[in-house]
C-alpha positions as CSV (number, residue, x, y, z in Angstrom):
1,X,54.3,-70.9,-41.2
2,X,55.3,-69.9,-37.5
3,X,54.6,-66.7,-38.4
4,X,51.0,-67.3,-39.8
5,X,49.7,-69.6,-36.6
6,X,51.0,-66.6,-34.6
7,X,48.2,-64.2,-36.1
8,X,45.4,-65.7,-35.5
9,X,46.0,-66.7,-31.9
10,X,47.0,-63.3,-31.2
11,X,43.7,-61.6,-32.6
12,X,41.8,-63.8,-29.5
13,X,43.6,-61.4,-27.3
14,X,42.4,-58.2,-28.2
15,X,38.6,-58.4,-28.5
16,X,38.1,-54.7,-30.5
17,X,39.4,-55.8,-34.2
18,X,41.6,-53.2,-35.2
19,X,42.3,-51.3,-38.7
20,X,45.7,-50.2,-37.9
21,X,47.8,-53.1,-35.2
22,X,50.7,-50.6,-34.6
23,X,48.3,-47.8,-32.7
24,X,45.2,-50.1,-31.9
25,X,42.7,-48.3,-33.6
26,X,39.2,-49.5,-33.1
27,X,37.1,-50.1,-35.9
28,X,34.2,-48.5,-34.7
29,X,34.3,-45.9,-31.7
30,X,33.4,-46.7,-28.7
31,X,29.6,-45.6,-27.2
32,X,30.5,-44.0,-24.3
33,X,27.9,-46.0,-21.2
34,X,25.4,-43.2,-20.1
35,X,24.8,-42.7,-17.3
36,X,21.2,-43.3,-15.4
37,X,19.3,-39.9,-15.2
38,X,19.1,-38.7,-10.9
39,X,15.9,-39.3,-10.2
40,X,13.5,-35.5,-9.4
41,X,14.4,-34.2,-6.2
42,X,11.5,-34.9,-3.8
43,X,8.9,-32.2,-3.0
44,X,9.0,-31.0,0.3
45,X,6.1,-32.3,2.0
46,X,3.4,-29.4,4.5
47,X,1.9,-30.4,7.1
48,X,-1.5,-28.6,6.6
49,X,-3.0,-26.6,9.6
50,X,-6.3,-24.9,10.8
51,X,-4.9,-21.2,11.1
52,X,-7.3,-19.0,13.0
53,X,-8.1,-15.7,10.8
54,X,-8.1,-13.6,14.2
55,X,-4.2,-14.9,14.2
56,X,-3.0,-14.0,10.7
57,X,-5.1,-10.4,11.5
58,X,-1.3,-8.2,12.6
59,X,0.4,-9.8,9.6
60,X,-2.1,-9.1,7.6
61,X,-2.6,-5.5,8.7
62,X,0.7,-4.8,8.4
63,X,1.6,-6.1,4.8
64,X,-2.1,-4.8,3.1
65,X,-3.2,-1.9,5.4
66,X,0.1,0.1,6.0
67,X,2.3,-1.3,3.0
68,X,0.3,-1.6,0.1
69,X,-3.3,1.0,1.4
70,X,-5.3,-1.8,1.3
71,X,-8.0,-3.2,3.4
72,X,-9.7,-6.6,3.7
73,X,-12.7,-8.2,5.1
74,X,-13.7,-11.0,7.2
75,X,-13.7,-13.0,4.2
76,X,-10.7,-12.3,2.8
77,X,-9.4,-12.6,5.9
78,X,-10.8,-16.1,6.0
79,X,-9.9,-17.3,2.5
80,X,-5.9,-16.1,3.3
81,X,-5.9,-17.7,6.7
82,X,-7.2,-21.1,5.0
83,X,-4.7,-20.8,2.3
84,X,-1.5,-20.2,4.2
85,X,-2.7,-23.4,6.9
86,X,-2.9,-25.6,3.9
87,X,0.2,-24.7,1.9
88,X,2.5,-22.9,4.2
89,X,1.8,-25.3,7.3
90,X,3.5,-24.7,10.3
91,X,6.0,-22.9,9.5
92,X,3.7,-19.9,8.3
93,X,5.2,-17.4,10.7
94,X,9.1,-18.6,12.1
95,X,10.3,-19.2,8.2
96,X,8.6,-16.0,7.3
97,X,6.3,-17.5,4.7
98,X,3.1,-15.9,5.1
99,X,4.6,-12.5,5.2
100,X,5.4,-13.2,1.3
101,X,2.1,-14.9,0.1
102,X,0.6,-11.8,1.6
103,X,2.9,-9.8,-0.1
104,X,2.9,-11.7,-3.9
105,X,-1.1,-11.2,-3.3
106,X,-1.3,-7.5,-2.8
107,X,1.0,-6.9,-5.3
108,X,-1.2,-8.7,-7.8
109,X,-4.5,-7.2,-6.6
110,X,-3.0,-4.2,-6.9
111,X,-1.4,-4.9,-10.7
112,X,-5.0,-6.3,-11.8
113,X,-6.4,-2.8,-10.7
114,X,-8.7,-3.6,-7.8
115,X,-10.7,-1.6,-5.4
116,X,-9.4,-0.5,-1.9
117,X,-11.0,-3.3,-0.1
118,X,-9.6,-7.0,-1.0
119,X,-12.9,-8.9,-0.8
120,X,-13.0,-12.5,-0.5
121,X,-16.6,-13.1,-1.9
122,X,-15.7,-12.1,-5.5
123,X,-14.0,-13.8,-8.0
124,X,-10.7,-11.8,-8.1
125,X,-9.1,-12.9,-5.1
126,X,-10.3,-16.6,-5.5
127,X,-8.9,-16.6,-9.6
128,X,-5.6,-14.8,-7.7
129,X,-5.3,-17.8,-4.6
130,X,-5.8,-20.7,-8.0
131,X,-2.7,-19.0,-9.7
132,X,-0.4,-19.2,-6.9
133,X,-1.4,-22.0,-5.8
134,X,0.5,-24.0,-8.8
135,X,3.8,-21.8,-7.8
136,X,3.8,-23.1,-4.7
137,X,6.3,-25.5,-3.2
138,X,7.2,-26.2,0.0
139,X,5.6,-23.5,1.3
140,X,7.6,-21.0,-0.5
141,X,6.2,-19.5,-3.9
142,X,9.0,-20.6,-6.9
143,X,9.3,-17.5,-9.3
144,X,9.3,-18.9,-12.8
145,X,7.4,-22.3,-12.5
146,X,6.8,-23.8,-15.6
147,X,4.8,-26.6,-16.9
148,X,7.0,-27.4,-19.7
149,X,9.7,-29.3,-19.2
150,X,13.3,-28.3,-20.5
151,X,13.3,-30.9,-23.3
152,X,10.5,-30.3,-24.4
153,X,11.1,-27.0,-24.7
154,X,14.1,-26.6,-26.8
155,X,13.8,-29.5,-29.1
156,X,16.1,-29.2,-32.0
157,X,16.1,-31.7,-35.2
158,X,13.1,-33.4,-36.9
159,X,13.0,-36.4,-34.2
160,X,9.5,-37.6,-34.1
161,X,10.2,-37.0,-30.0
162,X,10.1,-33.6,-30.2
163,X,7.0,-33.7,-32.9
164,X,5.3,-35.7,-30.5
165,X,5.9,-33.4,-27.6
166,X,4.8,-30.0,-29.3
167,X,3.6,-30.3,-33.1
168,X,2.7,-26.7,-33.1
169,X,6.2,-25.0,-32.0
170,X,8.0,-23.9,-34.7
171,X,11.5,-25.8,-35.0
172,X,14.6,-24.3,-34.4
173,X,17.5,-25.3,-36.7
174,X,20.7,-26.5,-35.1
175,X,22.7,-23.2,-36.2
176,X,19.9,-20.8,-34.6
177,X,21.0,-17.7,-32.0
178,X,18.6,-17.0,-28.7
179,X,19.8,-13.9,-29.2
180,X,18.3,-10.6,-30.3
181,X,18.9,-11.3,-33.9
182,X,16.2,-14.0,-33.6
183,X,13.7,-12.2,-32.2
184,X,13.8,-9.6,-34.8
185,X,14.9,-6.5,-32.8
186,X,15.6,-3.9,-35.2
187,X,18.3,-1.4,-33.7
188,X,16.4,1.7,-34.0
189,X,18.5,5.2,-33.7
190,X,17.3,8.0,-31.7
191,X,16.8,11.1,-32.9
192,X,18.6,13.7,-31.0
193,X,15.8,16.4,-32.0
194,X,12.9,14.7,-30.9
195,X,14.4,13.5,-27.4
196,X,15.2,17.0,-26.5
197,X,11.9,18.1,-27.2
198,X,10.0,18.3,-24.2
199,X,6.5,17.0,-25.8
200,X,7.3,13.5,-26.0
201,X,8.4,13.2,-22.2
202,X,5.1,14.7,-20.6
203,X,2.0,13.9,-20.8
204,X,-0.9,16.0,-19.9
205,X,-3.4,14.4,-17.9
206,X,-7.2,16.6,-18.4
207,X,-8.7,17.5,-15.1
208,X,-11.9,15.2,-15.6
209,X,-9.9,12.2,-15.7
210,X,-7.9,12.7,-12.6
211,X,-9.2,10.6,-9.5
212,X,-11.1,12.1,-6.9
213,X,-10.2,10.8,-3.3
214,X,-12.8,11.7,-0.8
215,X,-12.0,11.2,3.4
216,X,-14.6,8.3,5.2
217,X,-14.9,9.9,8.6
218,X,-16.4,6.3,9.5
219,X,-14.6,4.2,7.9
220,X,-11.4,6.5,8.5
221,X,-9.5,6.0,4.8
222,X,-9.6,7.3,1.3
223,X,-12.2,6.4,-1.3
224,X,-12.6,7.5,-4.4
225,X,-15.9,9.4,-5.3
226,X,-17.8,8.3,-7.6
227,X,-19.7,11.5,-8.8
228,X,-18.7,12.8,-12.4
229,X,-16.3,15.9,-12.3
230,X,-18.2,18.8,-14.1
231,X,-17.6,22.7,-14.7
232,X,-21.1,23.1,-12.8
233,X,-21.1,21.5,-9.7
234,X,-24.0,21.8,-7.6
235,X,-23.9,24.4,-4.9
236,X,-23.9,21.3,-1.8
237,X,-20.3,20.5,-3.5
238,X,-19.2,23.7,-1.8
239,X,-19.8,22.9,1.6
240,X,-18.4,19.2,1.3
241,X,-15.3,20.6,-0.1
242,X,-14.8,22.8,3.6
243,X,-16.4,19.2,5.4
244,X,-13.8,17.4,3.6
245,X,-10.9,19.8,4.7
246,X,-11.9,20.3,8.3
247,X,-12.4,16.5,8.5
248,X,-8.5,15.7,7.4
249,X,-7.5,18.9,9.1
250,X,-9.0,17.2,12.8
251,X,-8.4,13.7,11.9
252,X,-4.6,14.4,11.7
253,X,-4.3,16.6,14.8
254,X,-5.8,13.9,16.9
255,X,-2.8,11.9,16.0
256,X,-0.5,14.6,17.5
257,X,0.9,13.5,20.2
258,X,0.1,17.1,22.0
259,X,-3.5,16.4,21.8
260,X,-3.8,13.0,23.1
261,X,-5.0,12.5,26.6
262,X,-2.3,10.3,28.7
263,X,-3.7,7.2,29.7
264,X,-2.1,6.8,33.0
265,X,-3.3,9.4,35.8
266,X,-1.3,12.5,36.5
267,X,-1.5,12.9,40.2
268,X,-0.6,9.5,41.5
269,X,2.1,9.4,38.7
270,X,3.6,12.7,40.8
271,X,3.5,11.5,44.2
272,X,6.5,8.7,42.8
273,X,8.8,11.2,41.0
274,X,10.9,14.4,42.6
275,X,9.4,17.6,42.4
276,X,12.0,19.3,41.0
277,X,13.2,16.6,38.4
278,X,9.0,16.3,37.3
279,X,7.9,17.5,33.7
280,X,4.4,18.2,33.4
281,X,3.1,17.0,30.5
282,X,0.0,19.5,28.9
283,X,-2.1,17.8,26.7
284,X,-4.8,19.8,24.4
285,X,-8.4,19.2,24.1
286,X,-10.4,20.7,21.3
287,X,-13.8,21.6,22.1
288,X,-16.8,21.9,19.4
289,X,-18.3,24.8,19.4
290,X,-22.3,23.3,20.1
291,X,-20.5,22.3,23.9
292,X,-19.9,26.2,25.1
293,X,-23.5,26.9,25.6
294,X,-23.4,27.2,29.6
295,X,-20.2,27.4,29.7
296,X,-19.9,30.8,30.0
297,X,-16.2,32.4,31.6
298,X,-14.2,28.8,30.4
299,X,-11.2,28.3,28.7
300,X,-11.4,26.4,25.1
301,X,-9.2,25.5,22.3
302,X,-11.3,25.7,18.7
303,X,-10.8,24.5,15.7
304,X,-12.9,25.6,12.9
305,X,-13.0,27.6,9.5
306,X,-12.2,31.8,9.9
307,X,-15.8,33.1,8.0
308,X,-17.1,36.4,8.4
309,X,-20.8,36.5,9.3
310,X,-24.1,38.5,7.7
311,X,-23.5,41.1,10.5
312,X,-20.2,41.7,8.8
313,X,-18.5,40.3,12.5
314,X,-15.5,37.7,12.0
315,X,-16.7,34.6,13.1
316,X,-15.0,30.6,13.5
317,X,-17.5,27.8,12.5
318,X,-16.7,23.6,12.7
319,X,-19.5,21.0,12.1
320,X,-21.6,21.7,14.9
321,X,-22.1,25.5,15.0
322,X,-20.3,28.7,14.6
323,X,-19.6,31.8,17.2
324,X,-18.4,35.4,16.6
325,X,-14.7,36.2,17.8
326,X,-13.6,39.2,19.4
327,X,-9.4,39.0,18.6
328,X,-8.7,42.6,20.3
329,X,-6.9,41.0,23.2
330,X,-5.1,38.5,20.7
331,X,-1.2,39.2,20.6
332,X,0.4,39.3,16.8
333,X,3.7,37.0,16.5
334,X,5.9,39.5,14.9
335,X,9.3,37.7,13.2
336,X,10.3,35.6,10.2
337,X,7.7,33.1,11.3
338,X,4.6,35.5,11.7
339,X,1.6,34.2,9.7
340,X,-1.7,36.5,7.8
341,X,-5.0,34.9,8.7
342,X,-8.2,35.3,6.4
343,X,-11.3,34.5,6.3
344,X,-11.2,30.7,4.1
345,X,-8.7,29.1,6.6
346,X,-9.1,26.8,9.5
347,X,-7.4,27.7,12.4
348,X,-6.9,26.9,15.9
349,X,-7.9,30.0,18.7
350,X,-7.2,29.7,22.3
351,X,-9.5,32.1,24.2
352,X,-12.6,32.3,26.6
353,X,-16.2,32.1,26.0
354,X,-18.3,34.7,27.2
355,X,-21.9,34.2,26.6
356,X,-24.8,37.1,26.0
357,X,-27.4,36.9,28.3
358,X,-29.2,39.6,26.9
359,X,-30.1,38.9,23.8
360,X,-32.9,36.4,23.2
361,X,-31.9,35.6,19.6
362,X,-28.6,34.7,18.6
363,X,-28.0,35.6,15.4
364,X,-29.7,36.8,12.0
365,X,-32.8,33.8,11.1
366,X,-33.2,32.7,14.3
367,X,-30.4,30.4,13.8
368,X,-29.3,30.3,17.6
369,X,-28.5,27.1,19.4
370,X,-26.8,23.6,18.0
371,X,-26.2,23.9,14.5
372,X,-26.4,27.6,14.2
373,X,-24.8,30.6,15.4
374,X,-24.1,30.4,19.4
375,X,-25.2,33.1,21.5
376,X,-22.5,35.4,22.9
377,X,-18.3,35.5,21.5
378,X,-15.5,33.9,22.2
379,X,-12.4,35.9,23.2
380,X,-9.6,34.7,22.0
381,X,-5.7,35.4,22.8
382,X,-3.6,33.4,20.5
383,X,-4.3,31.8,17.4
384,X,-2.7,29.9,15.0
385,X,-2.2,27.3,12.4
386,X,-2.8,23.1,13.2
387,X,0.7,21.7,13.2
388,X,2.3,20.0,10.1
389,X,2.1,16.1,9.9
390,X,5.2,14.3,8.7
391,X,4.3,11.6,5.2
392,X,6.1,8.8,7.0
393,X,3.4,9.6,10.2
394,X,0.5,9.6,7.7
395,X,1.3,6.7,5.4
396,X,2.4,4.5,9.0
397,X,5.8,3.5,7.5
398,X,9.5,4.4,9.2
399,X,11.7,6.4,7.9
């Protein structure tokens, strides 16, 4: 009887009832307590702010224009200054966060195929400014921003949770891979034959659908032409094709650093160095050919296209005119670097212009003065090729 009023008073002890007393076994396992879920880190709060597009202009110049060809208007201009004050705030240009919207949205103008100039007007830059504007947080644009949340989407079971949050996903069953074998990647073998052959590595583009860049000497960039490429051009295609050329051709020698003017002044730069330590500087004008009239017993530097006229005379002709050449006082540059000049190429001649006063005509038509043959010739006593340009010095990027 001792032994019985001992059990029941030591069950008030232990308040988990026990199938085995020896080990203390519960009954029923224990519900682990879970634990409260961390509340969503808070968004980083912008301080909006009216950025001046005159500002943004260098940053924008440099990412568009020399990084990605591109140019922009006043709008666009606008529309990007607007958008990086509101979601990039103050912080726009120290943090560096401008510099990557600009970057994320030539990229994408560029992937959705459009023109050389970024307008802000149109549609495609204002749908392209919508899209990242629900990537952005905290002024910085978050790569893989989703909508759906992580439950939601990888719901597993038949819970009427997950029906509720997507009833048109198709369930996954609790044994199911992410793998490859689920998304029904067949493991194709290669054909050893049919890689080596050369066919199915090239592709061979037809002349007609190859883009057509044509220089703006105004604008000073690339566009593409829009006139359809056919076997029978008409015979003003001719001429622009030797416009085109010389236009390049001068365009990239006035970058040269030999043929820019010095913007300080020579003499009173001499009169503070030593004369004997003092490197004179030459720099190289070229002169059009429509300036030489009454200029008669000058040096000039031309640059024009080697032609040979109706008189059967070699002649040198740029935009503005043409005059015949006398090259019997020119030097040859005999050695492994000696060039052949013909008639087709555009050259530079270093000579003197000595005009015919005789003559009251100056060529065959009556096709003397601006725009036509120039009366007299120009002597020349060197000539030679326009210097090479480097890609890095055309594109505008470093090495």
């Amino acid at each position: 009887m001792a032994a019985a009023s001992r059990h029941p008073s030591s069950t008030n002890f232990n308040p988990i009832p026990s199938s085995s007393p020896a080990f203390g076994t519960p009954v029923h396992p224990i519900i682990p307590a879970v634990a409260p879920l961390a509340p969503p880190p808070l968004r980083p709060t912008i301080l909006p702010i009216l950025l001046p597009p005159q500002t943004l202009r260098p940053l924008a110049f440099r990412t568009f224009t020399k990084k990605h060809n591109l140019n922009f208007t006043t709008s666009a201009l606008s529309a990007l200054a607007t958008f990086i004050g509101r979601h990039c705030g103050s912080g726009w240009r120290e943090e560096g966060l401008a510099e990557k919207v600009l970057e994320e949205v030539a990229k994408t103008w560029k992937k959705s195929g459009g023109p050389v100039i970024v307008d802000g007007t149109g549609d495609m830059l204002k749908a392209i400014l919508r899209t990242l504007e629900g990537c952005m947080s905290g002024g910085r644009i978050m790569q893989g921003k989703s909508a759906v949340s992580r439950q939601g989407s990888f719901a597993f079971g038949s819970g009427e949770e997950s029906q509720e949050l997507d009833e048109g996903r198709p369930r996954l069953k609790e044994n199911s891979s992410f793998g490859l074998s689920s998304l029904q990647v067949e493991d194709v073998e290669e054909d050893d034959e049919q890689s080596r052959d050369p066919r199915s590595w090239l592709r061979v583009i037809s002349a007609f659908e190859q883009p057509r860049l044509v220089y703006n000497v105004g604008k000073k960039h690339f566009e593409r032409s829009t006139t359809k490429p056919t076997l029978f051009p008409p015979p003003s295609h001719k001429t622009l094709l030797f416009r085109d050329r010389y236009n390049l051709i001068h365009q990239r020698l006035l970058r040269n650093e030999a043929f820019q003017t010095p913007s300080f002044d020579q003499q009173s730069s001499n009169t503070l160095t030593r004369s004997d330590s003092m490197t004179m500087q030459q720099s190289y004008k070229i002169t059009p050919i429509a300036n030489l009239l009454g200029r008669s017993g000058s040096s000039h530097l031309l640059l024009g296209l080697l032609t040979v006229a109706p008189t059967g005379t070699l002649a040198i002709s740029d935009l503005t005119g043409s005059i015949a050449l006398d090259l019997q006082h020119a030097k040859p540059h005999v050695g492994e670097d000696a060039a052949w000049f013909c008639p087709g190429m555009i050259v530079l001649i270093d000579g003197v212009y000595e005009e015919d006063y005789n003559s009251t005509t100056s060529g065959l038509g009556q096709t003397g003065g601006i725009g036509g043959t120039i009366g007299g010739k120009f002597i020349g006593f060197s000539i030679g090729g326009p210097p090479c340009e480097r890609r890095n010095v055309t594109v505008g990027v470093s090495d």
